[in-house]
C-alpha positions as CSV (number, residue, x, y, z in Angstrom):
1,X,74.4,-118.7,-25.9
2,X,71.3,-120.9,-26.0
3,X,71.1,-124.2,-27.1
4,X,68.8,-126.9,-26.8
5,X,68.9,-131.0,-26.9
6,X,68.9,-130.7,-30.8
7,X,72.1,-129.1,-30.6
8,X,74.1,-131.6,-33.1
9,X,77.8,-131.2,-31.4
10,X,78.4,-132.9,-28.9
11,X,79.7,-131.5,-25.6
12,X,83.2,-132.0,-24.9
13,X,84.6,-133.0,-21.8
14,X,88.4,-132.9,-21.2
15,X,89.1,-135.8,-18.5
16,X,88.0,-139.0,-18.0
17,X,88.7,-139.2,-14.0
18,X,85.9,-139.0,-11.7
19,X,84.7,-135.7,-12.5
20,X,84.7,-136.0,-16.3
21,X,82.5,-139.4,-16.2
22,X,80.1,-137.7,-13.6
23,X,79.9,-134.9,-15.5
24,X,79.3,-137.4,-18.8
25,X,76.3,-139.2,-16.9
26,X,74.9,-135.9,-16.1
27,X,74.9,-134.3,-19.7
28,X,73.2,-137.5,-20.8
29,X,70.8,-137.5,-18.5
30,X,69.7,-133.9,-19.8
31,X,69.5,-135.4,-23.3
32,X,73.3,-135.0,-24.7
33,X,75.9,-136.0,-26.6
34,X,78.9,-136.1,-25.1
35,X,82.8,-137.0,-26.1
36,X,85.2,-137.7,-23.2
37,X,88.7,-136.7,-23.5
38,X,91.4,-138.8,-21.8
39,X,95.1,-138.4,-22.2
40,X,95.8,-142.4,-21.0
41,X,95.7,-145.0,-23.5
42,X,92.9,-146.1,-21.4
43,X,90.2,-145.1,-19.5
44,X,91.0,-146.0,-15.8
45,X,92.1,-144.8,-12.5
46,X,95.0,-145.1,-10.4
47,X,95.1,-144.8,-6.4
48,X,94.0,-146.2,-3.5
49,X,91.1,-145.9,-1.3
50,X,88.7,-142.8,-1.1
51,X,86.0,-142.0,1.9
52,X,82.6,-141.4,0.9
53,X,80.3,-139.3,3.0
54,X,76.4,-140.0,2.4
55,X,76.7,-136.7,0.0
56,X,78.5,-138.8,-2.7
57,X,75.8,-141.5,-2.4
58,X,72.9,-139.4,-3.1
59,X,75.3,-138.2,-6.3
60,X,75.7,-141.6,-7.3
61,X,71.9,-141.7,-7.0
62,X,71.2,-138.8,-9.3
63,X,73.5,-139.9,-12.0
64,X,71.7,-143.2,-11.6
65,X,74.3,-145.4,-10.5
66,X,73.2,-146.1,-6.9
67,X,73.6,-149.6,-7.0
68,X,76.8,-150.3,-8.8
69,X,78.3,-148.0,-6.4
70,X,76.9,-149.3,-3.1
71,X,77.6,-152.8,-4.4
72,X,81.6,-151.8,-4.2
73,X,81.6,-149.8,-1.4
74,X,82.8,-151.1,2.6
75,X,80.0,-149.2,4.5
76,X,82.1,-148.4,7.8
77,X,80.8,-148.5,11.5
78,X,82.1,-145.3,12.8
79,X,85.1,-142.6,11.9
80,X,87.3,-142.3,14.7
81,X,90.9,-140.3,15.8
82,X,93.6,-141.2,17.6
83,X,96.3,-139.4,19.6
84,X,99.5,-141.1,17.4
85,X,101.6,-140.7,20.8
86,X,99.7,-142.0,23.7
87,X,97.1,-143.9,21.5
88,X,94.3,-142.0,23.7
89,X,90.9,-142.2,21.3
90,X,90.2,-138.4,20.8
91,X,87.0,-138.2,18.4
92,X,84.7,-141.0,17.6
93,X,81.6,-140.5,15.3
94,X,79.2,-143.8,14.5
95,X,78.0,-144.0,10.8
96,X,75.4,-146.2,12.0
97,X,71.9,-146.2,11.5
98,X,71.2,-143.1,13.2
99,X,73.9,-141.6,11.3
100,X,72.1,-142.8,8.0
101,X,68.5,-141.3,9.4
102,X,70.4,-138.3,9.8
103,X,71.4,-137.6,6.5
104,X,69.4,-140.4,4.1
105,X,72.7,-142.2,3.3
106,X,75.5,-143.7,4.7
107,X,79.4,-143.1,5.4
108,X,81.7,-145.8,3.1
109,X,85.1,-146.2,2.0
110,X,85.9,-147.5,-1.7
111,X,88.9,-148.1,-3.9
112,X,89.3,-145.5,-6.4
113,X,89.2,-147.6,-8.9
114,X,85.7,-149.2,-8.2
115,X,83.7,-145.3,-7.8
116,X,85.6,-145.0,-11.5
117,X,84.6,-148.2,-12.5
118,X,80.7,-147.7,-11.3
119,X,80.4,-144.1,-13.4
120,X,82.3,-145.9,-16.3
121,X,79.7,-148.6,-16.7
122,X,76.8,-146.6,-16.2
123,X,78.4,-143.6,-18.8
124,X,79.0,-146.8,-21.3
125,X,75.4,-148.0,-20.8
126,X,73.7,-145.2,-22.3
127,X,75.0,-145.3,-25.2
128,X,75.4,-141.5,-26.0
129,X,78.9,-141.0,-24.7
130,X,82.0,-141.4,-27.0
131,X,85.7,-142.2,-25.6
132,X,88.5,-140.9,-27.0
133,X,91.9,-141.8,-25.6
134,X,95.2,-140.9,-26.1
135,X,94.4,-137.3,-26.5
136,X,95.1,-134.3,-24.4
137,X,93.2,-131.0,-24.5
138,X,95.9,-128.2,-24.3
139,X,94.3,-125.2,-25.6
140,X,90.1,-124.0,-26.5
141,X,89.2,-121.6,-28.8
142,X,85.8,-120.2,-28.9
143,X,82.5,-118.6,-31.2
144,X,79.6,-117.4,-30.5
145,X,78.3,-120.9,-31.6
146,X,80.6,-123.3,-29.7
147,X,84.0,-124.2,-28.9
148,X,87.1,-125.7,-30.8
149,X,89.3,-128.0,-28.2
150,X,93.0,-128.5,-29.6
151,X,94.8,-131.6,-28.6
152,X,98.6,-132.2,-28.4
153,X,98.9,-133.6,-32.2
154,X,97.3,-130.0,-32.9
155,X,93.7,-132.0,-34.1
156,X,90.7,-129.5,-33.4
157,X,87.5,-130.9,-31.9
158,X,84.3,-129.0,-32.2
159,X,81.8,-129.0,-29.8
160,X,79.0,-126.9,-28.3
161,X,80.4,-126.5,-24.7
162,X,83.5,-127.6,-23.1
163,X,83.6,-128.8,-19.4
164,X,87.2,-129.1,-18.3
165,X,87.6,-131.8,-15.6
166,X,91.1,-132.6,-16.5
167,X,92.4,-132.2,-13.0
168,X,94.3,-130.6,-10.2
169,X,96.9,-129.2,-12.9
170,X,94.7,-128.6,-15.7
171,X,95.3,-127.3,-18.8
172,X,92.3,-125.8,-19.3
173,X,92.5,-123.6,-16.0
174,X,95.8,-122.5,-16.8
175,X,94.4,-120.8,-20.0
176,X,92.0,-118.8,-18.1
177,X,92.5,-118.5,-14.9
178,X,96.8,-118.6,-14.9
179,X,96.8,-119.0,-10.9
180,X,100.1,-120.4,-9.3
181,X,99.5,-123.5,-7.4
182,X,100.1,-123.6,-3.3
183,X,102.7,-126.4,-2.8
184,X,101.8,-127.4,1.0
185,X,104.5,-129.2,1.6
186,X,103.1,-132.2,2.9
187,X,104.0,-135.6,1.7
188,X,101.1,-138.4,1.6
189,X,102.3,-141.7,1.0
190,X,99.5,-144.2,-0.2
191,X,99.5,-147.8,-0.3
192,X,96.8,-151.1,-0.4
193,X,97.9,-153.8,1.8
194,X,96.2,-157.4,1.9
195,X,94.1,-158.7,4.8
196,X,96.7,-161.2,5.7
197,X,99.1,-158.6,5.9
198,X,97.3,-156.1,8.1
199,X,97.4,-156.3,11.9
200,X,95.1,-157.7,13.7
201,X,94.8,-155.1,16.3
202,X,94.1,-152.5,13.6
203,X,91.4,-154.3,11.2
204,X,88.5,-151.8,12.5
205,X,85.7,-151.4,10.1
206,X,85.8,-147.7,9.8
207,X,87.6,-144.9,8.8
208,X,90.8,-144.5,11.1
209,X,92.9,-141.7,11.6
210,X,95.9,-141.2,14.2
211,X,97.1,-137.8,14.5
212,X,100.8,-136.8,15.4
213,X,103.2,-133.9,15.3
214,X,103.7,-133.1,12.1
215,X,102.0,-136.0,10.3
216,X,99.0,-138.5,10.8
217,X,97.9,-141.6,9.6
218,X,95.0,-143.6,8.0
219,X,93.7,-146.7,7.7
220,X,90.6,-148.5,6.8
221,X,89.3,-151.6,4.7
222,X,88.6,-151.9,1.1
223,X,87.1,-154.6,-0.9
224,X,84.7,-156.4,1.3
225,X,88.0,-156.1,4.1
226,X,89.8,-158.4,1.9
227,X,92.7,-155.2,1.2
228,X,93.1,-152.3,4.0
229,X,94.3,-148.7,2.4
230,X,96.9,-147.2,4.2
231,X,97.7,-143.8,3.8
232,X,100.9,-141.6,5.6
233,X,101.3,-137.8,5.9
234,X,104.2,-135.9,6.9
235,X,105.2,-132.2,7.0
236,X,108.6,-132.9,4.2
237,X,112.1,-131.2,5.1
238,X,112.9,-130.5,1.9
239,X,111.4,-128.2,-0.9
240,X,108.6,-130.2,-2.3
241,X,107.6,-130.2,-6.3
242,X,103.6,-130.7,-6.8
243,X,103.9,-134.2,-8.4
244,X,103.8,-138.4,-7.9
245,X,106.6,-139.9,-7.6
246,X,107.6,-143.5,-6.2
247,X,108.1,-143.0,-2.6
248,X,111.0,-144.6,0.1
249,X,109.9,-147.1,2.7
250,X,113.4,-145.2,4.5
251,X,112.1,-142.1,4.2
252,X,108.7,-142.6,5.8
253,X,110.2,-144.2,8.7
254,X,112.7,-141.4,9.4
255,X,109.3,-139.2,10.0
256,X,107.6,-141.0,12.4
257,X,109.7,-141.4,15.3
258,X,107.9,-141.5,18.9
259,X,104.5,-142.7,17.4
260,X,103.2,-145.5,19.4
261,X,103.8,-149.2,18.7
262,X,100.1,-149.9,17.4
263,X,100.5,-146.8,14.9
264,X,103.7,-147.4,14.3
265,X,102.8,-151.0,12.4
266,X,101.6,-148.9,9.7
267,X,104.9,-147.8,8.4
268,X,106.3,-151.5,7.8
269,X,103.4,-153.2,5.9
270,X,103.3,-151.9,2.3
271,X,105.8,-153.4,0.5
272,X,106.1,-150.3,-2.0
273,X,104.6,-146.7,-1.7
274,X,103.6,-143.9,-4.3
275,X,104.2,-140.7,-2.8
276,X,102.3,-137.2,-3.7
277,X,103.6,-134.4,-2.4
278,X,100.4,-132.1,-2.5
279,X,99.1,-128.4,-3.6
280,X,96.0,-126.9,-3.8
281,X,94.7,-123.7,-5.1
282,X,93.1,-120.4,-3.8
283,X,89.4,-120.8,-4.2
284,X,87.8,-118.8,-6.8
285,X,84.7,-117.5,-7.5
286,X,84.7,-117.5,-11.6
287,X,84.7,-120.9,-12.7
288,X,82.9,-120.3,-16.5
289,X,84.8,-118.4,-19.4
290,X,81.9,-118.4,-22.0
291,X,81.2,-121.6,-23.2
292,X,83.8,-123.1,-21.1
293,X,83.5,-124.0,-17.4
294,X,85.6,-126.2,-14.7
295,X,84.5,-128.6,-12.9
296,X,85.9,-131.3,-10.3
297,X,89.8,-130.7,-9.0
298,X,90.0,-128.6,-11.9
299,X,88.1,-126.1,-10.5
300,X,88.8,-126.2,-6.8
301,X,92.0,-128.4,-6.2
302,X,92.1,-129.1,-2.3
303,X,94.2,-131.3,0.0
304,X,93.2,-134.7,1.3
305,X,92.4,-133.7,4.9
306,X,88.3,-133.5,4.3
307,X,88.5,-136.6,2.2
308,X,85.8,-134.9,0.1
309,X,87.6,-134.6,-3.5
310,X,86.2,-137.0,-5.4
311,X,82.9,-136.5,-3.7
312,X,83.0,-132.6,-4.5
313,X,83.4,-133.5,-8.2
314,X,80.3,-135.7,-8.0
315,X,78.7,-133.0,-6.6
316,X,79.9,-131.0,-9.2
317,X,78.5,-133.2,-12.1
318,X,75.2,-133.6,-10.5
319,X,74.9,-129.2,-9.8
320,X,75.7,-129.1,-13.3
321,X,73.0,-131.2,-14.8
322,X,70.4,-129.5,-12.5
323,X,71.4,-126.0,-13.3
324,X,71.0,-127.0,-16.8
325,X,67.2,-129.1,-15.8
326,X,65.7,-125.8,-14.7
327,X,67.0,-123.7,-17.3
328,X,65.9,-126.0,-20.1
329,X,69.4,-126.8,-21.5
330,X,69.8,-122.8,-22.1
331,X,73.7,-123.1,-21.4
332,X,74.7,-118.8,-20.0
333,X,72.5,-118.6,-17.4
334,X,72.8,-122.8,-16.4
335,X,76.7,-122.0,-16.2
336,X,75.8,-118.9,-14.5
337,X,73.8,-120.6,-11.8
338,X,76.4,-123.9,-11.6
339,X,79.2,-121.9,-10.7
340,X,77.4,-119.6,-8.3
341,X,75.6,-122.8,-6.3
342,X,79.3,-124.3,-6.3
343,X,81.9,-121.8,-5.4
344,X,81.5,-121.1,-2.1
345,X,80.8,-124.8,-1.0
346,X,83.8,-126.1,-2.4
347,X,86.0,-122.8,-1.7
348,X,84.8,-123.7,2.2
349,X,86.6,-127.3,1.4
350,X,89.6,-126.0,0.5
351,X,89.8,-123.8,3.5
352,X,88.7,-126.1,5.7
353,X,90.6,-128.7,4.7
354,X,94.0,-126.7,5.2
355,X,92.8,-126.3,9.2
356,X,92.1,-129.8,9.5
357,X,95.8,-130.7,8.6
358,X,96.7,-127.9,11.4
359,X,94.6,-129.8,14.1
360,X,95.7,-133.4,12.7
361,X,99.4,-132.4,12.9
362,X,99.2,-130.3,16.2
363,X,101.9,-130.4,18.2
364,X,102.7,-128.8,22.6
365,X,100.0,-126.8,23.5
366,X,98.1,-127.2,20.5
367,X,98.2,-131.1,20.8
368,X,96.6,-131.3,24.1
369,X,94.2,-128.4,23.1
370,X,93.2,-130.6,20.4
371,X,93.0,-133.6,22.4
372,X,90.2,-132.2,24.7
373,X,88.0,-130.4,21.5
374,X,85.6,-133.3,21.4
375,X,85.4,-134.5,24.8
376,X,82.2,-136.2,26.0
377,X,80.3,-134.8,22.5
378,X,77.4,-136.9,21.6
379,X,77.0,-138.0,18.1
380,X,73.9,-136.0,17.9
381,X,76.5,-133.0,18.6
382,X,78.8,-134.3,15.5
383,X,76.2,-134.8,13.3
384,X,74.9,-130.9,13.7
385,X,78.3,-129.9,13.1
386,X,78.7,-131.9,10.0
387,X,75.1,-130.7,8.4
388,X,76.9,-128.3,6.3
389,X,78.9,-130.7,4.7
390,X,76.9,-134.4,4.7
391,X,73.6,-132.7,4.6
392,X,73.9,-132.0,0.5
393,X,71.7,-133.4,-1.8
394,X,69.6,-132.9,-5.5
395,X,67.1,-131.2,-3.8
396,X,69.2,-128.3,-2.1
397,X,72.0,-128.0,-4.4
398,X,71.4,-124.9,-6.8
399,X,71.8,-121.9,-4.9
400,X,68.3,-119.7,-6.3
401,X,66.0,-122.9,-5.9
């Protein structure tokens, strides 16, 4: 399974989120061709805001759109937690310049829309990547000389390699892998509320989080502070179906009784709310079936509680590219060595981000355990125990160099 830049098909990439235009910039930037499969009738992005740790920066960096990203990104003072019942601060980390020393970027937060926006302008740019919307992947068939991607109208694509990044339920994965999502049953309910809007008390520049029983909220600015994302998670009292759906200013509220006053003015700005009620996936060590491999939430669907999705399919994109750099575009032992530098990092995402939403929604003992975790730690102390995680970059990222 060798191939080489002078391979005339084009790679195919099913998605045209995040992942799929990383993944784009990436293939390009190792000399191919490369058609981008979206099933909207445009390519675009829907959501609110998404936190990006100084990992996704040196991503945007390596798929050579530094600047268009930093240009629409709110670079944020400090992260910092909140008991959502007493309102006693319980963690606070600076992203200042230290923080930036520390691991050669900094800590921002970002409409999803602009991150999609940045990739789709510098994937445009080049030239060497096709669009084709309106089209779903739903089934791959494959050679010994490359792949055949069949859409929904039953048209067959033919390309050399297929990267599936179409998503937390994709098609692709289902084909190979067949594995049952985990419905947590937690209910996030997002919304983007203007500056006039937003209460005073509350308009901190950083990422904001107050933890309750049961549920937690977020806040923090977007857009140059001229729009805050708000974002509300609860554990749901009903049997939850993996899905978006428009959500119930009623049925936030009857969640968050007993949160203090200053949290509490969270739940009465938006004037309308999408709700997901979330899954993720077991983590899984095989992510490449031949010539087809995931990639992004495809490959490792997680929860929100690391706020790390979008910037673990960057890393994704970027892995990929460099596996591929230092085996000369030879694609079996570049898929080989993506999936092997990737599994295990974002495996220890999806883990960790289902014990984050135990510690954010801890409740008696736990609560009060919780609340004394990070007492008197220096930043210095935060930073050593988030190497693992913001301390990725080009350099480190294949697991045999």
């Amino acid at each position: 399974m060798t191939s080489s830049v002078c391979s005339s098909e084009p790679v195919l990439v099913a998605g045209g989120g995040i992942g799929g235009l990383a993944a784009a910039l990436a293939l390009v930037r190792q000399g191919f061709h490369v058609q981008v499969f979206e099933q909207a009738p445009q390519i675009g992005e829907i959501g609110a805001g998404i936190q990006l740790g100084p990992n996704a920066f040196h991503a945007f960096d390596a798929l050579g759109i530094g600047d268009k990203a930093r240009s629409r990104a709110v670079f944020t003072d400090y992260m910092v937690m909140h008991d959502a019942i007493d309102s006693s601060q319980i963690g606070k980390i600076p992203t200042d310049e230290a923080f930036r020393e520390r691991f050669g970027n900094p800590y921002a937060v970002i409409h999803r829309v602009d991150v999609h926006n940045a990739l789709l302008e510098g994937a445009q740019e080049t030239g060497r990547v096709e669009f084709i919307t309106r089209t779903r992947i739903v089934r791959v068939e494959q050679d010994a000389r490359g792949v055949t991607a069949y859409d929904a109208q039953g048209k067959a694509w033919r390309g050399s390699v297929l990267i599936a990044a179409d998503g937390v339920k994709s098609v692709v994965r289902e084909q190979y892998v067949g594995d049952p999502a985990r419905v947590t049953g937690h209910v996030v309910y997002r919304a983007v509320v203007d500056k006039q809007d937003f209460p005073e008390d509350l308009r901190w520049n950083a990422a904001s989080l107050w933890a309750g029983p049961h549920c937690h909220l977020v806040h923090y600015p977007l857009r140059g502070g001229e729009q805050y994302n708000v974002v509300v998670t609860f554990h749901s009292r009903q049997q939850e179906a993996w899905g978006v759906t428009e959500g119930s200013k009623e049925e936030v509220e009857s969640y968050f009784q007993g949160i203090c006053p200053q949290a509490r003015q969270l739940i009465d700005l938006p004037k309308s709310w999408k709700r997901w009620a979330t899954a993720d996936r077991e983590p899984i060590a095989q992510w490449t079936y031949g010539r087809v491999t995931l990639l992004g939430d495809a490959a490792h669907p997680t929860t929100q509680y690391m706020a790390q999705g979008g910037c673990m399919a960057l890393e994704d994109a970027v892995t990929l590219g460099e596996a591929l750099r230092v085996h000369h575009n030879a694609w079996e032992p570049a898929l080989d060595l993506y999936q092997r530098s990737r599994a295990t990092r974002t495996g220890r995402i999806v883990l960790s981000g289902r014990e984050m939403g135990r510690l954010y929604h801890a409740k008696g003992m736990e609560r009060l355990i919780r609340n004394e975790l990070w007492k008197g730690r220096s930043p210095a102390r935060f930073y050593d125990a988030i190497e693992w995680l913001y301390g990725w970059n080009v350099s480190n990222c294949l697991a045999d160099h």
